[in-house]
N, C-alpha and C positions, 0 to 999 in steps of 0.2 A: 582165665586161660593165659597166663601169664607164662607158661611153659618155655624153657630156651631149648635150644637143641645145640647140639655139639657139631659143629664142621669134620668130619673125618679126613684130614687129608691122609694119600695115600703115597708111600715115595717109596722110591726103588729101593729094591735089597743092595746095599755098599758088598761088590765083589770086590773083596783082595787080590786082582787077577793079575799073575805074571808076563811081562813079554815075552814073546817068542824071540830064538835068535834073529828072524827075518826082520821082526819090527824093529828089535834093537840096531840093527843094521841099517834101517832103513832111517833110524831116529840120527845116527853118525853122520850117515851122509848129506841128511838134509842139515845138518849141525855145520858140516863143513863147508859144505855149496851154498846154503840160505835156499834158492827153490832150485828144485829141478822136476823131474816131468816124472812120469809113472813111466812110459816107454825107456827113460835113460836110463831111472833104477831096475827096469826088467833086464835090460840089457848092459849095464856091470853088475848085475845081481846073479845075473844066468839063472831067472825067474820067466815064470808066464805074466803077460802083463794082465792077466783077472788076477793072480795070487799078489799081485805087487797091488793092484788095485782094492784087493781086499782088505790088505796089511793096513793098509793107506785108509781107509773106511774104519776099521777098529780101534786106531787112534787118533783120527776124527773124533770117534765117537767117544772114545775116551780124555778127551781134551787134551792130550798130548801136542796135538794137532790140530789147528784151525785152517776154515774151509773158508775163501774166500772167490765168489763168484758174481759176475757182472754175465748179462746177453753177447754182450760184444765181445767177450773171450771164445763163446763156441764160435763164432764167426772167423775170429783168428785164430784159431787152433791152439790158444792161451790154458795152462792146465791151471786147477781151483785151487789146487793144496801146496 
């Protein structure tokens, strides 16, 4: 019984995905300032701040953008991104 088995690992399909003009804007700004808040970019963006919030989640998730979060920030009203 000397059989081996093969591990399947499974990984994500690689999307070639485009930014939006919103994320590219939002990538500027934060280029310009280093951090600012989702409420600021909502309101010089003349954005909803769930669409800014979203933006802001997509390149998160696309490593464009790192998430940084501590307890003591929601206490301070401290933003993650």
């Amino acid at each position: 019984m000397g059989e081996e088995y093969e591990t399947m690992v499974r990984e994500e399909p690689k999307v070639d995905r485009k930014l939006t003009e919103q994320q590219l804007r939002i990538l500027k700004l934060i280029h310009k300032f280093r951090f600012v808040s989702a409420p600021l970019l909502a309101e010089v963006l003349g954005k909803s701040k769930s669409s800014i919030f979203g933006s802001l989640e997509v390149l998160v998730k696309h490593e464009y953008l790192g998430k940084r979060y501590e307890k003591s920030f929601k206490l301070r009203h401290i933003p993650a991104i």
